[in-house]
C-alpha positions in Angstrom: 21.5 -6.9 -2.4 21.1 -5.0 1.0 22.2 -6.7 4.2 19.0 -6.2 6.6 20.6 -4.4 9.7 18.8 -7.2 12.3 19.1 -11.2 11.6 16.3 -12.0 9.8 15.6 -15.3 7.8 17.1 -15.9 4.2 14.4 -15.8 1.9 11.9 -13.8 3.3 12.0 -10.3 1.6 10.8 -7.0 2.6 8.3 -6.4 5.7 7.9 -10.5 6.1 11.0 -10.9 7.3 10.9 -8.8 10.1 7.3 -9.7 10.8 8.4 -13.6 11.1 10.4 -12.9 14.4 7.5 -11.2 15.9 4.4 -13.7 15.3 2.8 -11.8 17.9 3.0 -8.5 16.6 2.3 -10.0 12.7 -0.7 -11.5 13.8 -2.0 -8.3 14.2 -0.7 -6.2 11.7 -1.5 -8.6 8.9 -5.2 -9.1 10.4 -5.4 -5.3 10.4 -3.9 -5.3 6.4 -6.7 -7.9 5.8 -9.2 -6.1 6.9 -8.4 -2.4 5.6 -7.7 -3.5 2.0 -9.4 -6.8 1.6 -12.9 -6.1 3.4 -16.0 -5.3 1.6 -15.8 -1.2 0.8 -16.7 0.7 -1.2 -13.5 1.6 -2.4 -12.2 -1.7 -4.2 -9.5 -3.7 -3.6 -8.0 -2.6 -6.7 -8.2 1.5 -5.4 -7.0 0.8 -2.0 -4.0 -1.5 -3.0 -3.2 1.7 -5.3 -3.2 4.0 -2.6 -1.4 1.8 -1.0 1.5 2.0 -3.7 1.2 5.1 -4.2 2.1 6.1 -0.4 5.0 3.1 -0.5 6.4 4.9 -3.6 5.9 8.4 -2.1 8.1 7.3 0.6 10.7 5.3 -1.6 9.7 1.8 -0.4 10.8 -0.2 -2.8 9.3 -3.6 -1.7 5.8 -1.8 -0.6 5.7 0.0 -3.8 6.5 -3.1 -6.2 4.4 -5.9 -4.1 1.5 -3.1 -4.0 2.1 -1.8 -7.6 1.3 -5.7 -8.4 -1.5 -6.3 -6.4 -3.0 -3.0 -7.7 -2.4 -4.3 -11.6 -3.9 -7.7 -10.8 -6.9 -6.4 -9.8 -7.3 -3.2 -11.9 -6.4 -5.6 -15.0 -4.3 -2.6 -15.5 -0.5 -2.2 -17.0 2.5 -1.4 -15.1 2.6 2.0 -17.8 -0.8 2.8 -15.9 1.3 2.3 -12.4 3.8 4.5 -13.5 1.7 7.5 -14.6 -0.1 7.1 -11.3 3.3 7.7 -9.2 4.6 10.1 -11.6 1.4 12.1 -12.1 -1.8 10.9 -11.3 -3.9 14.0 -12.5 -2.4 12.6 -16.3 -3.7 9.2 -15.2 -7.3 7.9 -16.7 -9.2 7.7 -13.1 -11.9 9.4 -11.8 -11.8 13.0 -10.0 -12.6 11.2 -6.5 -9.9 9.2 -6.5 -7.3 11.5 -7.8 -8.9 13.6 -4.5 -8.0 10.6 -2.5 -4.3 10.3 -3.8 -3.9 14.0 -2.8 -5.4 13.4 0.6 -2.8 10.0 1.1 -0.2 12.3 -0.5 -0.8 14.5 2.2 0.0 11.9 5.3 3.0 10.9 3.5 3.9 14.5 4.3 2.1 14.7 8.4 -1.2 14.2 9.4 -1.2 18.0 9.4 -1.0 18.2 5.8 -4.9 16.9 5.4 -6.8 20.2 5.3 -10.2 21.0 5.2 -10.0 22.4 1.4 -8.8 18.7 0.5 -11.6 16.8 2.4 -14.4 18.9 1.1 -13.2 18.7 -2.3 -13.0 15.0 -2.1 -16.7 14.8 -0.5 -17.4 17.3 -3.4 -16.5 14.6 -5.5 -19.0 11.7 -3.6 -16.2 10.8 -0.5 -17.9 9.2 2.2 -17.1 10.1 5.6 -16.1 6.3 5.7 -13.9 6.4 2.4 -12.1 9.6 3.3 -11.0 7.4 7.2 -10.1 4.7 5.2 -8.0 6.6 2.3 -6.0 8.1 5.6 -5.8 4.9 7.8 -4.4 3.3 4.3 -1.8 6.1 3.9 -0.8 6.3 7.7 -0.9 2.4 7.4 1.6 2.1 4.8 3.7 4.7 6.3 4.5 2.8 9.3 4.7 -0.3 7.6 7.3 1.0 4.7 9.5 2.6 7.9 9.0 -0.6 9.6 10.4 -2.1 6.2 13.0 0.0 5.3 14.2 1.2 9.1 15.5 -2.8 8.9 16.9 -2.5 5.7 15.1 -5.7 4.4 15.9 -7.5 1.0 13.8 -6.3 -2.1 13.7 -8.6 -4.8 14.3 -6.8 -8.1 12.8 -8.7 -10.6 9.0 -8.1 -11.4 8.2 -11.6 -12.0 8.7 -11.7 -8.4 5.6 -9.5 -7.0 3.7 -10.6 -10.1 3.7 -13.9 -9.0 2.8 -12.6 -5.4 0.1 -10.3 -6.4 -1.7 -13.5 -7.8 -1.1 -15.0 -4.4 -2.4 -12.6 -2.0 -5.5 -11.7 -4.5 -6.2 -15.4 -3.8 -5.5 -16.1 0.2 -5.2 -12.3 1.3 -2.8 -11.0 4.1 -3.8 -12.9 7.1 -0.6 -15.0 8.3 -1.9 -18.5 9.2 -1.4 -20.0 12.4 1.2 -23.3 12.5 
């Protein structure tokens, strides 16, 4: 196990333990997670919590890509074999041609905002994109992107065992990722 390079409470892995010595800055953040990947959409919660892995395993976030990759599964009542193909290539994966045009456009933020060109957002609108589903597949990326630095520029504890973000996913399907007020 990693030794987080700040003090941060035992027990509380990945971004929520640096987010517990900030309650005004989680606040926030997990309002703004709540709303970008729970709200009504028309992307599902299912297809955004993918993107959302996707990017976190794009950029070697571990605890992102797991606690996302579980999320995703619990809603898409999908296996962690479907996952997998998705990271490894998604074009082999069983999803439609719009969102494989979304993965590409996330895949491109990984790499810089630059990296979203006009040829990938007319494809994707090609496809049926929305002006609103195309913001919100970039927002998700650049969203994830700060928040697996954030996660991994502390070097925060990653629980290894799947059982772990399983148990999660169920959890934040349930009661989301608004952090409740004491």
């Amino acid at each position: 196990m990693s030794t987080p390079y700040i003090t941060i409470p035992e027990g509380l892995p990945g971004i929520r333990g640096p987010l517990s010595l900030r309650p005004e800055v989680a606040k926030p953040l997990s309002a703004l997670a709540e709303v970008v990947m729970r709200a009504d959409h028309s992307l599902t919660r299912g297809e955004r919590e993918l993107i959302a892995s996707y990017v976190s395993h794009l950029n070697n976030c571990y605890f992102c890509d797991m606690a996302h990759s579980s999320v995703a599964q619990h809603y898409l009542q999908c296996s962690s074999d479907f996952m997998s193909t998705i990271k490894s290539d998604f074009n082999k994966a069983n999803i439609s041609d719009k969102l494989k045009a979304f993965l590409t456009i996330a895949g491109s933020v990984v790499k810089g905002g630059k990296h979203v060109t006009t040829e990938k957002i007319e494809k994707a609108k090609a496809l049926g994109a929305t002006d609103l589903e195309i913001h919100d597949v970039v927002l998700i990326a650049a969203m994830f992107c700060m928040f697996n630095r954030y996660t991994d520029g502390l070097n925060t504890w990653a629980p290894l065992d799947p059982a772990f973000y399983s148990a999660r996913a169920e959890q934040v399907a349930k009661d989301g990722y608004t952090i409740k007020s004491h």
